[in-house]
Structures are given as C-alpha cells and as structure tokens.
Phi, psi and omega in degrees: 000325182280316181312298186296336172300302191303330150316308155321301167254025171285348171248013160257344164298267191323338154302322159300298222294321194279285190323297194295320166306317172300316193298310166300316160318279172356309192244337137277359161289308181318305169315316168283340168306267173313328171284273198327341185268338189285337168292318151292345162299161190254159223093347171287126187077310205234324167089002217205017180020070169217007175275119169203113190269176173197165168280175159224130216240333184235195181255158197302163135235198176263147172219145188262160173174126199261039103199205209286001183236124174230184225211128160279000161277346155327281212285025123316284179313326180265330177256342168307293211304322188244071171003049150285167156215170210226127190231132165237140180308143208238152184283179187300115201284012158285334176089004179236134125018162157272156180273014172218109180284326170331344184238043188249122190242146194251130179250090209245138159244150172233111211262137169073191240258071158282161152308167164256144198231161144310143183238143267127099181257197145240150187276139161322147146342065180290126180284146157335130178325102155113036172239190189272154163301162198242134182320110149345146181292164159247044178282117234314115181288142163273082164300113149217139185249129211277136198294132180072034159220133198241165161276177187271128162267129154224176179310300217255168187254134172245158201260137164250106214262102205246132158296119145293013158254005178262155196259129177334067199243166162293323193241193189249155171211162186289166222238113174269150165277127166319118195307317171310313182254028178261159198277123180281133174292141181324320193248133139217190206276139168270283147205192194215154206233109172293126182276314204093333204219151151331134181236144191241352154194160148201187207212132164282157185293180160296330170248011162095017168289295192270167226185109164245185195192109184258129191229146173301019173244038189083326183263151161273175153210136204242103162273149173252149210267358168281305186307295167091038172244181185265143163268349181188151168209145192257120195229005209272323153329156195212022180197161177303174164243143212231344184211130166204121193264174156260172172264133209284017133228025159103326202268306180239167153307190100244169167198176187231154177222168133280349174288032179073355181253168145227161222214123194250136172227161192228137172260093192276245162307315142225231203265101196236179182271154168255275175277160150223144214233102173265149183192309188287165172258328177241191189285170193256108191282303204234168160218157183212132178279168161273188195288312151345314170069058201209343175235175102304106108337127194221118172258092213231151178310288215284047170050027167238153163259148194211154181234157195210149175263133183292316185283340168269306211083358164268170182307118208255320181184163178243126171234172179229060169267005172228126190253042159235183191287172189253131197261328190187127176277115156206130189294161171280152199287350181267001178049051200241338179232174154216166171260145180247121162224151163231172195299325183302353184054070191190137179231116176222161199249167181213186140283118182297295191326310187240343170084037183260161190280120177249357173175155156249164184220073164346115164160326192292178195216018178227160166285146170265133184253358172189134191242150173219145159272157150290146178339272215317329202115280212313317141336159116218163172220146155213160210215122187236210200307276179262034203214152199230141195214127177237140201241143191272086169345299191312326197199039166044025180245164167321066204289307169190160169270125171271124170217120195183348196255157191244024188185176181314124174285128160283302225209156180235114168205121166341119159270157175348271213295355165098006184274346193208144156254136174245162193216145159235149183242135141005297200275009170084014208223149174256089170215150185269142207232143157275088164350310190275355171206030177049010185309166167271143188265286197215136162271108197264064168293070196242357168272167207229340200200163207308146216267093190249010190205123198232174192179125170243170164247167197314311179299349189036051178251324160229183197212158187237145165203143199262152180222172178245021131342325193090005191213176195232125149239139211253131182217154176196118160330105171298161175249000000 
C-alpha cells in the first residue's frame, strides 16, 4: 500500500512538473513572437515600414518589386514556402528624404536556395514643399521566376545596385536611339522572290529588268524583277548549277555547272544554247565576262582556270596554279588580269594575255570563296571564313582586315562608285562596309539560310541576293 501511494505521487509530481515547463515554454515562445513582430512593424526604426532584416548567408538572386518598400507579410507570403528571407537596405531612419531623392538608390538580396528573379525600383515621391512625407504604398511585388533555374551559393551576399530613374524592366536591353532622331539606312527591302529550289547564284541584267538565277535543280530561271514571275527557263545543265552572269550588254549568258560544263548562251527571242564550253574534269564553281565581254573566265574544282573566246567558244588557255579547287574567278576592271581563289588558301593574280603569273596575296589561313575588284582597280577583296581581306593591287599588301559575319563569307561585292562592300555569309547575313575604313554600314537579315549569290545593276542603285533559303531578294539604295 505504501509502495502504491509513493508512486502515485511520484507521477503526480512529474506530471505538475512537465505542465509547469510547458506553460513556461509556452510563454517565452509567446514573448519571443511579440518582439520579433513589434520589430518588423512597419514604422518601426525607419518610421517608413520598409525595414526587413535577415542575415545574409548565401548568394543573391534577383527579385522584382516596383518600388522600395515592403512588409514581412509581403516576404512571408512570396518567400516563405521555399524558406526564403528578404534584406532591403533600410532608408534613412529619420524618416526625411534626401533633398535630391532621384539619386536614392535601393539595394536588395534575396537569400537562399530560390529562382532567380529580376530586380527593379522605381524612384521615390518627392513631396511637395513644407508638407510631410507621405506613407509609402504598400504593393503587390511581382516574383517572377525563371524556370528550372535555382540560385548560386557563394559565402558573401553581393548588393545589386539599381538607379532609380531607370525605367522598369525585368531583364536589362540595350540602350536605342528613337527611331524619330535615328539616321535611315541606307538600303532597304523591296521584295522577295520563292524560287522554290536551292539557290546557288545570281545575276541582275544590265538594266535592272531581269533577273537569272542558278538553282540545285539543274536550271535557270530568268525572272522578271517587276512582276516577280518567270520569264524564261534554262533546263540544258544535267547538275546543279552553281553560277550564272549576264554579259555586260545583256545579250548573253554564262553559266557553271557541276556537270562539269559551262554553257554560253544568247537571247534572240528567247534563251538559246550559243556555246558549250567543255574543258574541266570537275564541276565548274564559277564563269565570269571580262569588262568587254569579249573572254570568259571559268573556275573549276579540278584546280584550273580556263579562258574562253565569247566569239568561237574556244579555249584561249588553261592554267594550273592551284592545289585545291579554284572557288571563284574575276577580271580586273581594265580586263588586262584576272584573280583566281582557292580552297588551297591562296589569292593570285594572273595575266590575260599569256595566262602567266604575276603576284600572290598572302594571309588568309582558310579557304578563300570569293573574290572582286573595286572600279578603279586599285583594290581586291576576298572572302574566307569569317574574314574579309582587302588588298592593295600593286604590290599584294594588306590594305585592311574585315571583320563581322559570325560564319563563312561566300561572296563579294563592290558598288559601282567604289564606296561600300557588300558581303553574304553562312550566318544568313548581308552586310554592308565603308571601304575607306572598313566600318559596318548596315546588316541585312531577311534570309533564313546561307548567302550564296550577290548582283548590282550598272547604276548601283539595287542589288539582289540569292540564298539556299529558295529565294531571292530585291534591295534599293535610298537616294
């Protein structure tokens, strides 16, 4: 019996004992409760309910918020669920303004293992003279966050330091001139003409009417560039086709092929075959008139060059100067050389008359794809991977390097007056250079796939350029 009394209260003691330990907890849980909220109220410290600390143990991310004040029941509500917490530099704990609030700037982290967000103020109120500052808003923060992206822990919190007169955006972009005070490009778009088929070159006539077009299905097709319908189609190739000029009065052709051939054609009525002009073992990359119109230039994979008389169709000569294919052909404006370029990364010059060698022009570190003169001559250009090179005729140096296309240059080309290069690319792109210093003019992007064909007319007011897109586009110089 005694046993069971002494037991009984040895569990009614211990029973008082825990109730009375709970009851304390309790009420120091409670106590502790009430300081932290009497701290985060807001008016508390700053007088402007925007203070709210935390430590900060990791590395920011970004948070958006459209201006400086918040509340911990904001960053409860937006931060609690992935246990964040939110530290804002707190304003001046006087509670008056700076006198030039425009330059009051807000510094925010957003601590732990969150999205990453954008950061964003707006500039404070300024109040009116002698009257109190006026309570801040209390507004809904916009979080928005990016997906599938967590944030970086490092040790230190770095502050992401935002001007308050900059206009609110989520990501930063680039700083534009207003289109009312921006200067118009030189060039713009006409239209654009579906081929249907790869297009691997093409050439406008001399007086801008016409339009030929070497397309990967074996044919030309010779458009008209008012209409934008076909005017004629060329089926005598048995390979794609890779090049095709007009003759510098309009009346013939040239064209290149891979079936190794290239093919001179005439315009009675319509498009007849005139020559054909076999020679190469492999396809034929290029065909070119002299200014004259009076030779041919022929460029072909099986690392040769071949001159052609426009009036027999025979062969004036053959060289062997390279020892990869020859990519692209062109006379000089005085039709007294022509350039040669090739995959062998070698830019050489030659003599029409006997086809003898006269300089090379050393630098590119690729194959080269294309070549031009400038009017005067005094010039060349040529075109390798991402690089454009303009060379000093005379004496083979290096007048200057171009650079800008994010990918292989194909093609090269001069306007008449010798003032701007235009260039196509890989990368889908058209652009144009200031010769005399090599600057960026204008960018063209209106093709979806690589740039293989460029063309001006004789007046160099528009120019065509072919893609392997399947189209054609019509461009004109403003005046």
């Amino acid at each position: 019996m005694e046993n069971g009394v002494t037991i009984e209260l040895i569990l009614s003691s211990a029973i008082w004992c825990k109730a009375r330990s709970f009851a304390v907890w309790v009420a120091i849980s409670a106590m502790g409760i009430l300081v932290v909220t009497a701290c985060a109220l807001p008016g508390a410290g700053s007088g402007r309910g925007n203070d709210v600390f935390a430590a900060p143990a990791v590395a920011p991310a970004q948070v958006t918020k459209s201006n400086d004040s918040f509340t911990l029941k904001e960053v409860q509500r937006f931060l609690d669920p992935s246990g964040s917490a939110l530290l804002q530099e707190p304003l001046p704990r006087s509670g008056v303004l700076p006198s030039n609030p425009g330059t009051l700037g807000t510094k925010l982290w957003l601590l732990a293992p969150t999205p990453t967000f954008t950061a964003v103020t707006q500039p404070l109120p300024t109040p009116p003279a002698g009257e109190p500052t006026p309570p801040m808003p209390s507004p809904t923060p916009v979080w928005t966050p990016t997906p599938g992206v967590a944030a970086t822990h490092t040790p230190t919190a770095v502050p992401i330091q935002h001007s308050p007169t900059s206009t609110p955006s989520p990501e930063s972009s680039p700083t534009t001139t207003p289109t009312a005070t921006s200067t118009p490009m030189p060039v713009e778009f006409v239209k654009a003409l579906s081929m249907g088929q790869l297009v691997f070159g093409v050439d406008i006539s001399p007086d801008g009417t016409k339009l030929a077009v070497a397309l990967g299905n074996n044919r030309i097709e010779v458009m008209d560039v008012e209409l934008g319908t076909s005017a004629d189609r060329l089926r005598e190739h048995n390979d794609a086709v890779n090049d095709v000029e007009y003759s510098p009065d309009g009346i013939r052709m040239v064209s290149a092929s891979d079936d190794e051939n290239a093919i001179l054609w005439i315009h009675y009525d319509q498009w007849e075959i005139d020559r054909e002009l076999e020679d190469h073992s492999d396809p034929v990359n290029a065909a070119t008139f002299s200014p004259d119109g009076t030779i041919i230039a022929t460029a072909s994979k099986d690392q040769g060059v071949a001159l052609w008389s426009v009036e027999t169709g025979k062969r004036l000569l053959s060289i062997k100067g390279h020892s990869q294919s020859v990519n692209d052909v062109a006379f000089s404006p005085d039709g007294l050389t022509f350039a040669t370029v090739s995959s062998d990364r070698s830019v050489k010059l030659w003599n029409v008359s006997d086809g003898s060698f006269v300089r090379e022009f050393e630098g590119h570190q690729s194959s080269v794809n294309g070549v031009a003169f400038s009017p005067d001559g005094a010039l060349l250009a040529s075109a390798s991977d991402n690089e454009i090179r303009l060379w000093n005729v005379s004496d083979a140096t290096t007048a200057r390097v171009i650079l800008g296309h994010d990918d292989r240059i194909n093609v090269v080309l001069f306007t008449p007056d010798g003032a701007t290069l235009i260039s196509g690319s890989d990368d889908n792109t058209v652009r144009l250079w200031q010769v005399s210093d090599g600057l960026p003019i204008q960018t063209l992007s209106q093709h979806t796939s690589a740039i293989k064909g460029l063309s001006i007319t004789d007046d160099g007011k528009t120019f065509v350029v072919g893609s392997r897109d399947m189209s054609v586009s019509v461009w004109r110089f403003r005046d």
